[in-house]
LOPA-377042 format. One line per 3 residues: number of its first residue (from 1); for each residue x, y, z of N, C-alpha, C. Coordinates in nm, 2 decimals, decimal comma. Each point is the difference from the previous one (the first is absolute). Example, Ala and Ser with C-alpha at 12.3 -4.5 7.8 and 13.67 -1.06 7.14 Angstrom:
<atoms>
1> 1,32:-0,57:0,78:-0,09:0,12:0,00:0,09:0,12:0,00 ~ -0,04:0,11:-0,07:0,09:0,11:0,00:-0,08:0,11:0,08
</atoms>
This chain:
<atoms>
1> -0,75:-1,43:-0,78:-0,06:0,09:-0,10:-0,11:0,08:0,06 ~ -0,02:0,12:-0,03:-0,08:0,07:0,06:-0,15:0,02:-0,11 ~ -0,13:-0,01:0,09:-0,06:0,02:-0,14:-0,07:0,12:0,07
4> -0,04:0,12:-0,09:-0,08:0,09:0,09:-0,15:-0,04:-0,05 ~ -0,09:0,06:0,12:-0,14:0,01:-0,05:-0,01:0,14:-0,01 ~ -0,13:-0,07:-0,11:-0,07:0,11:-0,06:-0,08:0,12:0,12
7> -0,02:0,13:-0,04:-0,05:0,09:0,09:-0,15:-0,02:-0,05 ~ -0,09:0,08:0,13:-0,15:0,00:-0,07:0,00:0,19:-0,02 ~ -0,04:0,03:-0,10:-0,01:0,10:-0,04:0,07:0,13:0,07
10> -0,05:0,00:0,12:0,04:0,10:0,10:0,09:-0,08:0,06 ~ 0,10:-0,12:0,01:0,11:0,02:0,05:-0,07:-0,09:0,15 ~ -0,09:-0,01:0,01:-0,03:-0,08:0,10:-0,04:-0,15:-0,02
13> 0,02:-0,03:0,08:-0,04:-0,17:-0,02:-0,01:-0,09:0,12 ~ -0,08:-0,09:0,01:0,01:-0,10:0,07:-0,04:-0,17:-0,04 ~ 0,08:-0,07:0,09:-0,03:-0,15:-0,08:-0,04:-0,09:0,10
16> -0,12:-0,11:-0,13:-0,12:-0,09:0,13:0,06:-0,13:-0,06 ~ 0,03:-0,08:0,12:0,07:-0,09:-0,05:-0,18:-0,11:0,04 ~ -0,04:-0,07:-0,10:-0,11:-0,07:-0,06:-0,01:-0,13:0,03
19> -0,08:-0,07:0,08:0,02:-0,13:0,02:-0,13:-0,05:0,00 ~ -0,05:-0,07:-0,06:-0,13:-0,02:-0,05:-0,06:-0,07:-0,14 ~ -0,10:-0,06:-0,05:-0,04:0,03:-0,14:-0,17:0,05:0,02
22> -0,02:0,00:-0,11:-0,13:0,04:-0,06:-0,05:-0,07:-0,13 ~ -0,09:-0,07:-0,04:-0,04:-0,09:-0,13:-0,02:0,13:-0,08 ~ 0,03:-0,06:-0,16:0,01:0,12:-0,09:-0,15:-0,02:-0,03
25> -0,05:0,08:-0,10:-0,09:0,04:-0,06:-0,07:-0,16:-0,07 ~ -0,09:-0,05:0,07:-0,05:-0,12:-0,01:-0,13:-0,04:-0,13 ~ -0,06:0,15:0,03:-0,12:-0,01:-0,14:0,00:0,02:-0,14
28> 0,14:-0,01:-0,03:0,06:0,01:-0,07:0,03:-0,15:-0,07 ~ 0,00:-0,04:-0,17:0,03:-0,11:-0,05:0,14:-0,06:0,00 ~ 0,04:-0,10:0,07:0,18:0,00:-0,01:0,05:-0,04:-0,12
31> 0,08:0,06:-0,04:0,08:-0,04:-0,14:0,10:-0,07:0,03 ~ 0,07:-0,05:-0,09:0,19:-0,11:0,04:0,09:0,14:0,04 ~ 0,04:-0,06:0,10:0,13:0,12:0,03:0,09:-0,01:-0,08
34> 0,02:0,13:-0,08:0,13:0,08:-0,11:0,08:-0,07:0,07 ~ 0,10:-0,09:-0,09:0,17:0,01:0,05:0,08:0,07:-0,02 ~ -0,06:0,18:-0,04:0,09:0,05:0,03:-0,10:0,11:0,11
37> -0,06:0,07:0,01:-0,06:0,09:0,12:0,05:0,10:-0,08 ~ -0,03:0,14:0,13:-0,13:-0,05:0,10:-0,17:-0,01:-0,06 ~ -0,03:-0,01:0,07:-0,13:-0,05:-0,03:-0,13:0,12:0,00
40> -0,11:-0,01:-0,05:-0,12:0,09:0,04:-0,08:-0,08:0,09 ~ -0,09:0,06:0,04:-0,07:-0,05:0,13:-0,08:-0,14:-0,06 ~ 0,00:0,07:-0,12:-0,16:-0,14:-0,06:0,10:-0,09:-0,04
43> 0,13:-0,03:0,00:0,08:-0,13:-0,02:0,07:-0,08:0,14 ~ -0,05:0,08:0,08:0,03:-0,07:0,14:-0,09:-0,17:0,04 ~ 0,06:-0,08:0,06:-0,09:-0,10:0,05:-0,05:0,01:0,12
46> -0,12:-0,02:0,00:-0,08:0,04:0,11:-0,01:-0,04:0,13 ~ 0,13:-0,13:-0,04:0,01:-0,09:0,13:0,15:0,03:0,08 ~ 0,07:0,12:-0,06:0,15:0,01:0,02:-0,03:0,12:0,10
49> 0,03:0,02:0,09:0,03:0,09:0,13:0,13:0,14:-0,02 ~ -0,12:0,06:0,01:0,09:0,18:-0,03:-0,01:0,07:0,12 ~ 0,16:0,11:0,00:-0,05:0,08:0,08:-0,06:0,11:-0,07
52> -0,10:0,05:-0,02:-0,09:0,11:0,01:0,01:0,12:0,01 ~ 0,12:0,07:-0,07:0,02:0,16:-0,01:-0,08:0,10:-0,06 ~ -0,13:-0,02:-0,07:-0,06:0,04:-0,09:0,02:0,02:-0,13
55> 0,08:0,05:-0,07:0,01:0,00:-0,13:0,14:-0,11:-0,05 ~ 0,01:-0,05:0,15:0,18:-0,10:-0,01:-0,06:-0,16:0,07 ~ -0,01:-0,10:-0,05:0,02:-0,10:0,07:0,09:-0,09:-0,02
58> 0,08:-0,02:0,13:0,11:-0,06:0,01:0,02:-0,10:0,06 ~ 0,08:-0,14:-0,04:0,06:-0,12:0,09:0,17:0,04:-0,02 ~ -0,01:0,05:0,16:0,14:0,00:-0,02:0,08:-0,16:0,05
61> 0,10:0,02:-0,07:0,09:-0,19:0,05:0,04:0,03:0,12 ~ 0,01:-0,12:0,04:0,11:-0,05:0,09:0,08:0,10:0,02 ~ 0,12:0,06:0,10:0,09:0,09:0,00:0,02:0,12:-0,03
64> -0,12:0,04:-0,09:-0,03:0,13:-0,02:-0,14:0,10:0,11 ~ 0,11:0,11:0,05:-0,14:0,10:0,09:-0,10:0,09:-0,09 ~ -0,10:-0,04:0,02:-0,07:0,13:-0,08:0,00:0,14:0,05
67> 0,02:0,08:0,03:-0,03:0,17:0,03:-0,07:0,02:-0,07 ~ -0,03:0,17:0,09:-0,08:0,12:-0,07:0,01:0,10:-0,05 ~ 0,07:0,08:-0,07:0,05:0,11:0,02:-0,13:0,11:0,02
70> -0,01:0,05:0,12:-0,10:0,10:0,07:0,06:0,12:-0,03 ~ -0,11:0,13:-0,06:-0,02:0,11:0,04:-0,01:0,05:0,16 ~ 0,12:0,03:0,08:-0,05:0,02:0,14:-0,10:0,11:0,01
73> 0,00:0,09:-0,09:-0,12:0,11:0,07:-0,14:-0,05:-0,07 ~ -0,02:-0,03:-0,12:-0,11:-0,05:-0,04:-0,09:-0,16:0,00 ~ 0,11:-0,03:0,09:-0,02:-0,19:0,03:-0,01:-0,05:-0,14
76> 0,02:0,03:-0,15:-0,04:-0,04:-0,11:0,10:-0,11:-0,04 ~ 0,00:-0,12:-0,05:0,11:-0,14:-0,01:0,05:0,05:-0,18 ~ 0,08:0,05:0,03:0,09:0,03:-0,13:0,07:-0,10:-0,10
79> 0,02:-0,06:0,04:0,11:-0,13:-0,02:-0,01:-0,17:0,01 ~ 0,00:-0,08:-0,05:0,02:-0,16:0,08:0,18:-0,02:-0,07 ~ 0,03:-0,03:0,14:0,13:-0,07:0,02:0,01:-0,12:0,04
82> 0,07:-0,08:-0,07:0,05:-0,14:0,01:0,11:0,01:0,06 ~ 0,11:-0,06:0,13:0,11:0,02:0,04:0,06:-0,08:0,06 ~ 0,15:-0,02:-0,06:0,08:-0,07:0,07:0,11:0,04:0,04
85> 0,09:-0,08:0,05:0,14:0,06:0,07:0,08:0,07:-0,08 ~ -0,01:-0,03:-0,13:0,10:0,05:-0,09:-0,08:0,04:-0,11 ~ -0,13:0,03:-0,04:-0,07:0,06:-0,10:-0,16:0,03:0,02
88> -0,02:0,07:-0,11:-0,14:0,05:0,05:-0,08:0,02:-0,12 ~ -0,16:-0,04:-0,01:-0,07:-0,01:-0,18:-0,11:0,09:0,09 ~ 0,00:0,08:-0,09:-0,10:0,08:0,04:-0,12:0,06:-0,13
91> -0,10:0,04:0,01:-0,12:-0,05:-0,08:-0,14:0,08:0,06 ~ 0,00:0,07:-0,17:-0,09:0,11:0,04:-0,14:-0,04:-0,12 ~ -0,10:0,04:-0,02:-0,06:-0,02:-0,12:-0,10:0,13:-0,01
94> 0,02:0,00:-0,12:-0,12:0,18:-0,10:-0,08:-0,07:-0,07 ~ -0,08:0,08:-0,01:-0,14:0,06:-0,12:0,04:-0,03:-0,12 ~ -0,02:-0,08:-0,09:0,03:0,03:-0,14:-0,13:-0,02:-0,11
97> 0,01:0,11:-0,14:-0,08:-0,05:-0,08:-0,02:-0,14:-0,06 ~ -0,11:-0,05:0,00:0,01:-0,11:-0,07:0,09:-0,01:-0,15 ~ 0,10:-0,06:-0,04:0,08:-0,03:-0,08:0,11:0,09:0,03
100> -0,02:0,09:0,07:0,16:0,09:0,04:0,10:-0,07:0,01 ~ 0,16:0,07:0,00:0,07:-0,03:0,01:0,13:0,10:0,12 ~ -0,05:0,03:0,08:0,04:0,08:0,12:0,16:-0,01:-0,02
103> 0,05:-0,12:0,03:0,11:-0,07:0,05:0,10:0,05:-0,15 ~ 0,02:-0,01:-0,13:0,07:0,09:-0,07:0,01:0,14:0,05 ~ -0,06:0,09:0,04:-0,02:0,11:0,04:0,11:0,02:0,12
106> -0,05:-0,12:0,10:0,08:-0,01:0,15:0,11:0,00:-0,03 ~ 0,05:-0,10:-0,07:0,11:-0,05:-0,04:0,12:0,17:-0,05 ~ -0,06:0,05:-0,06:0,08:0,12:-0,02:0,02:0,11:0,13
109> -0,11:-0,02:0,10:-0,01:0,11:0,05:0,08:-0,06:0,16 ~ 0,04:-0,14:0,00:0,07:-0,04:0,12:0,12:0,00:-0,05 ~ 0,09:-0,03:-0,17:0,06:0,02:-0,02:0,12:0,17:0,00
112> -0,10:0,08:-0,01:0,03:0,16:0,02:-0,03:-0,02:0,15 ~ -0,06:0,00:0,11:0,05:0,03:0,13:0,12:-0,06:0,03 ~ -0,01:-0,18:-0,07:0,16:-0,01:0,07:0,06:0,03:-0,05
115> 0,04:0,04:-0,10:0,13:0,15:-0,07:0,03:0,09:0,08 ~ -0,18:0,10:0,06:0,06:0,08:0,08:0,03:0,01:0,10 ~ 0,02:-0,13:0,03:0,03:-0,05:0,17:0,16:-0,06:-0,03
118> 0,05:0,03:-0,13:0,19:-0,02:-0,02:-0,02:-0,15:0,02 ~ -0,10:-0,15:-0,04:0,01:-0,09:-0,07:-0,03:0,00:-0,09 ~ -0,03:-0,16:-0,08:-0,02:-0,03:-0,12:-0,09:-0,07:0,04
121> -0,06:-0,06:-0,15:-0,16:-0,08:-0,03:0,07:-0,09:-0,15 ~ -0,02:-0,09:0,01:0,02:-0,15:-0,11:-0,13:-0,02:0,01 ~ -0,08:0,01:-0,16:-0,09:-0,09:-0,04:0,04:-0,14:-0,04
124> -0,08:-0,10:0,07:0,06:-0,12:0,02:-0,16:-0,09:-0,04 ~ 0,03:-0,13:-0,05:-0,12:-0,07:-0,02:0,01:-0,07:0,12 ~ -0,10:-0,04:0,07:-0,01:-0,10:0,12:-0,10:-0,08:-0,03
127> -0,02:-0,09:0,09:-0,14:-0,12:0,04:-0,12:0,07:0,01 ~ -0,02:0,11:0,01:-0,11:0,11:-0,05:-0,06:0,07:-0,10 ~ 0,11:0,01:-0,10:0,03:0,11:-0,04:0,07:0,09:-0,03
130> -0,02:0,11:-0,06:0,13:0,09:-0,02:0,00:0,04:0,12 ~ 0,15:0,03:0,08:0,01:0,07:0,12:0,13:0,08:0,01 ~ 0,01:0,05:0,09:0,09:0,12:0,03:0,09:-0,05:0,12
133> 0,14:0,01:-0,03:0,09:-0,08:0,07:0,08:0,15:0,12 ~ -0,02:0,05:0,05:0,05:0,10:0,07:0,12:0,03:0,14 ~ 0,08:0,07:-0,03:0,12:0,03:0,11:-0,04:0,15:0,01
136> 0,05:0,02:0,16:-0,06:0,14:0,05:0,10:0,03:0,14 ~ 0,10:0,13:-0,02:0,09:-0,05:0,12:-0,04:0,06:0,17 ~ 0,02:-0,06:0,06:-0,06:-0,02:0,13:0,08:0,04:0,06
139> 0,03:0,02:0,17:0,08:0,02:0,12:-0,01:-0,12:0,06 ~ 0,09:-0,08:0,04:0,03:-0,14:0,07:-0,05:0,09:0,17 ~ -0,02:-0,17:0,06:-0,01:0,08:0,19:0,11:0,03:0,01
142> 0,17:-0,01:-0,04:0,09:0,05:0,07:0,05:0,16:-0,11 ~ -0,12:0,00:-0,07:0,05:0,15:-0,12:0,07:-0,04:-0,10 ~ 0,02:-0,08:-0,06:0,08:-0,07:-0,08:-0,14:0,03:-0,12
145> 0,05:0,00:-0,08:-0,05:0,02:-0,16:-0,07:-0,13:-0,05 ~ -0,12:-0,04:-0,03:-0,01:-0,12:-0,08:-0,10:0,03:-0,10 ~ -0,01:-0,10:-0,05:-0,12:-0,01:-0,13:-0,11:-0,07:0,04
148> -0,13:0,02:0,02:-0,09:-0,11:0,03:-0,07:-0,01:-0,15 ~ 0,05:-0,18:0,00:-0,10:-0,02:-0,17:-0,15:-0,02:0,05 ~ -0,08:0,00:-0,14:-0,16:-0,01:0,03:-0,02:-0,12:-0,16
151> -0,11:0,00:-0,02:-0,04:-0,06:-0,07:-0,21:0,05:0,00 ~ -0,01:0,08:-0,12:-0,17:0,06:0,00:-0,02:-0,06:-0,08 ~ -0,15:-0,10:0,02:-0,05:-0,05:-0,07:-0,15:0,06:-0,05
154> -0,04:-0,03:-0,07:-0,16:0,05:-0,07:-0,04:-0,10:-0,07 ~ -0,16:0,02:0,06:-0,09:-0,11:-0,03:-0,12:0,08:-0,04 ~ -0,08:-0,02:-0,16:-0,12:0,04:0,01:-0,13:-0,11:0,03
157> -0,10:0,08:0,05:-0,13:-0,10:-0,02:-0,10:0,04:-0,04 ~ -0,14:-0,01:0,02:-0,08:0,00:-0,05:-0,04:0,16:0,05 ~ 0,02:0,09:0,00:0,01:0,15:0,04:0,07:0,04:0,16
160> 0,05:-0,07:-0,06:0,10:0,00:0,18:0,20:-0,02:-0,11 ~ 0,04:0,06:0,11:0,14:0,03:-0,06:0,08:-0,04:0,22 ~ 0,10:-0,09:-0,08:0,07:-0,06:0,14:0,16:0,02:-0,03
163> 0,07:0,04:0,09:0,13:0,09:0,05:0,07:-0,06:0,11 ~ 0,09:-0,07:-0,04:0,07:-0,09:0,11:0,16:0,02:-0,03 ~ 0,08:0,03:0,13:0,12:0,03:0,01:0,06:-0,09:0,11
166> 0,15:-0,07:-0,06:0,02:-0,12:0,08:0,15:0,07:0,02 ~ 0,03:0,06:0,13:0,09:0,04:0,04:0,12:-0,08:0,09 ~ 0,14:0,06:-0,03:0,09:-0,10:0,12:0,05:-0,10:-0,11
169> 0,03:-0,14:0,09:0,07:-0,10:-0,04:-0,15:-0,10:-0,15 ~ -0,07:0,00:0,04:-0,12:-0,04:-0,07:0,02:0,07:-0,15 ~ 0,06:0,09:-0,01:0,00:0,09:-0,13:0,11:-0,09:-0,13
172> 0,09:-0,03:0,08:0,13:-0,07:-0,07:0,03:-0,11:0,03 ~ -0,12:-0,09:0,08:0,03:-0,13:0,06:-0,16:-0,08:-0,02 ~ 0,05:-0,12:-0,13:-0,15:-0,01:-0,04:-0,01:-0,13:0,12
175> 0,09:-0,03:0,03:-0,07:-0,13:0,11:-0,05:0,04:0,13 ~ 0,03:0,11:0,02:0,01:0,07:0,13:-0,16:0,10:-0,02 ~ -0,06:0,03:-0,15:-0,10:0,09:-0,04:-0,10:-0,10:-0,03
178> 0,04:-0,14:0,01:-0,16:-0,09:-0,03:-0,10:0,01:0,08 ~ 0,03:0,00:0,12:-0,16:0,01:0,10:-0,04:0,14:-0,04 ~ 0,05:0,08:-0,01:-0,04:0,18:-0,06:-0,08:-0,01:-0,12
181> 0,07:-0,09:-0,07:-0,07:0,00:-0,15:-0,15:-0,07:0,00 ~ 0,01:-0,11:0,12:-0,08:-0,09:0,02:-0,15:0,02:0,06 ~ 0,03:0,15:0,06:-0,07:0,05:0,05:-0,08:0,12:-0,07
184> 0,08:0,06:-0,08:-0,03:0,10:-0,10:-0,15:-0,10:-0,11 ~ 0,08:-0,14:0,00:-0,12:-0,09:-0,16:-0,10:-0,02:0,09 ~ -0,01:-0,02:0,12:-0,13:-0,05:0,05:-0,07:0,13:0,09
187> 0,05:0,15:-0,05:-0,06:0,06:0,08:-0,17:0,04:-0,09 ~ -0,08:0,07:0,05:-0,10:0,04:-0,10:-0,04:0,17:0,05 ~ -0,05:0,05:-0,12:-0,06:0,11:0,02:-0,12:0,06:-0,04
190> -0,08:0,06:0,08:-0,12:0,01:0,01:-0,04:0,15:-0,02 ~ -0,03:-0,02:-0,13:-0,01:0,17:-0,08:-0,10:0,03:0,09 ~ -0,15:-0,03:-0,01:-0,13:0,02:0,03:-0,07:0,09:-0,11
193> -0,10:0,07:0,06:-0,11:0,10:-0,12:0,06:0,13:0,02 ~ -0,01:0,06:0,06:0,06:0,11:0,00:0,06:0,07:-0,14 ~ -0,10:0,12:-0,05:0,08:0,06:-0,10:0,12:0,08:0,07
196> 0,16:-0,01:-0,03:0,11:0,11:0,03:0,11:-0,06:-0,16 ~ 0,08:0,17:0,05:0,04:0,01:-0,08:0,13:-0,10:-0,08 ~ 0,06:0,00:-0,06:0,14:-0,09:-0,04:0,07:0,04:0,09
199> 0,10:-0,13:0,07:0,12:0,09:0,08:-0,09:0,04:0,13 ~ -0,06:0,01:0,08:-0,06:0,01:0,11:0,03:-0,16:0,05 ~ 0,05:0,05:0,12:0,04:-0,13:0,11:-0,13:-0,02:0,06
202> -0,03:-0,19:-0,06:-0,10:-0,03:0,05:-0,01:-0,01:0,19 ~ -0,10:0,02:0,06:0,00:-0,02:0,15:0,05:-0,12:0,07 ~ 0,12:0,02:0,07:0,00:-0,12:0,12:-0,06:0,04:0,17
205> -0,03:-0,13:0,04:-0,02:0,04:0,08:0,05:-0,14:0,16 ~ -0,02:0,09:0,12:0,07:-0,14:0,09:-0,08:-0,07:0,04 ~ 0,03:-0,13:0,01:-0,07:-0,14:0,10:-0,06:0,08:0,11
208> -0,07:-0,08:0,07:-0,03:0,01:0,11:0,11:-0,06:0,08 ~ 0,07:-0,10:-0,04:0,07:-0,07:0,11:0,18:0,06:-0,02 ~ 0,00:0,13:-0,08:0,13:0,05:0,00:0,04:0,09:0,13
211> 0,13:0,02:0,01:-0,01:0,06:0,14:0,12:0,09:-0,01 ~ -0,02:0,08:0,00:0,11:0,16:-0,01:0,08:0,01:0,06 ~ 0,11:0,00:-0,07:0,16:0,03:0,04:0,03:0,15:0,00
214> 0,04:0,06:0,11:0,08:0,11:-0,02:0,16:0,02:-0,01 ~ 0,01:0,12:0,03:0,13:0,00:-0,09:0,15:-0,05:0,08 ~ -0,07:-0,07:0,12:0,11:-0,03:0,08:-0,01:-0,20:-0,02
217> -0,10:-0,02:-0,09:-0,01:-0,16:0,03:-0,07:-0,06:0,04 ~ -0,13:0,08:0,13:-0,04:-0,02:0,08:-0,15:-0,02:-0,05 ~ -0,11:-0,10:0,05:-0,14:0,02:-0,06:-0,03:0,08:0,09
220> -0,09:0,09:-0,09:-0,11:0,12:0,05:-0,14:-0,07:0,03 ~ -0,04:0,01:0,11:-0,14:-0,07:0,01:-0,04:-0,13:-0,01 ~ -0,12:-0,06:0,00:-0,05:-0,13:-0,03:-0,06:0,02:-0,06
223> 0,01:-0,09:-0,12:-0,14:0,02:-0,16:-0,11:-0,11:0,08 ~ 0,01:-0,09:0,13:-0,13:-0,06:0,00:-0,10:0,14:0,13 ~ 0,06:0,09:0,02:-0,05:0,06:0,10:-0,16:0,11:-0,06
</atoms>
């Protein structure tokens, strides 16, 4: 199954494959971790080990790579990818007004791109939420025609709005989408003060200990140098 990635605006991209953590936001009071996620920063435990993206902290599991998706001309981290052999959860987070409801809105406006992209969109209830069940037809490596399903989920929080898409075999395979899901309930996000608008992608940004892949595979440089 082929899954494509997403472009960064201009069509450029590069990805930092992440090996590391960073402790989340400690001064913060811990609340019980939601069973269902994801989380805000002030419900994280202070004793649980994150990696540290800025407005994203993540434990990824066992068998799952984290990436980056990189703006190559602007170095800017566009994206957090979760990835495996056969699927991929990827996860962005926005700006929202307090009590907004962003994610009805999204919901129509991902449903009409994949229209105009000659798939479909099923509103579907999930372990989240209402979500959007998606097919979108693709070119196989040998040119062959396929459909790659997705699965977009939405989460609101406390003026933060979270956007997660679980691509590949993980979309239609719940045993095969548990570590994804698993990673999605224990992730947290870190609105901060910052006045911006609704819908403005909150800032990521990279480790120190991530190390830049170009487009052949190969790391670019040493992040200890």
């Amino acid at each position: 199954m082929r899954l494509g990635r997403r472009k960064a605006t201009d069509d450029h991209e590069g990805l930092a494959a992440v090996d590391g953590s960073a402790e989340g936001d400690g001064g913060t009071e811990a609340a019980a971790v939601s069973p269902t996620g994801p989380l805000d920063v002030s419900e994280v435990d202070p004793d649980a080990t994150y990696i540290d993206l800025g407005s994203l902290l993540v434990q990824p599991p066992d068998g799952l790579d984290l990436r980056l998706q990189v703006d190559e001309q602007s170095g800017t981290v566009m994206t957090v990818l979760l990835v495996s052999e056969e699927g991929v959860l990827e996860v962005r987070a926005f700006a929202s007004a307090r009590g907004g409801d962003l994610w009805a809105d999204a919901r129509r406006e991902i449903a009409a791109d994949t229209a105009r992209r000659g798939g479909t969109a099923t509103e579907q209830e999930g372990d989240f939420g209402p979500e959007l069940f998606c097919e979108v037809p693709v070119t196989g490596p040998n040119g062959e025609s396929l459909m790659q399903p997705s699965r977009v989920i939405g989460h609101t929080g406390p003026r933060w709005f979270l956007r997660a898409t679980l691509a590949g075999r993980p979309a239609v395979d719940a045993e095969y989408a548990a570590p994804f899901e698993h990673a999605l309930r224990t992730l947290a996000v870190r609105r901060g003060n910052e006045a911006m608008p609704p819908g403005e992608a909150l800032p990521l940004r990279m480790p120190p200990q991530a190390t830049q892949i170009d487009a052949d595979g190969a790391a670019v440089g040493d992040p200890a140098e």
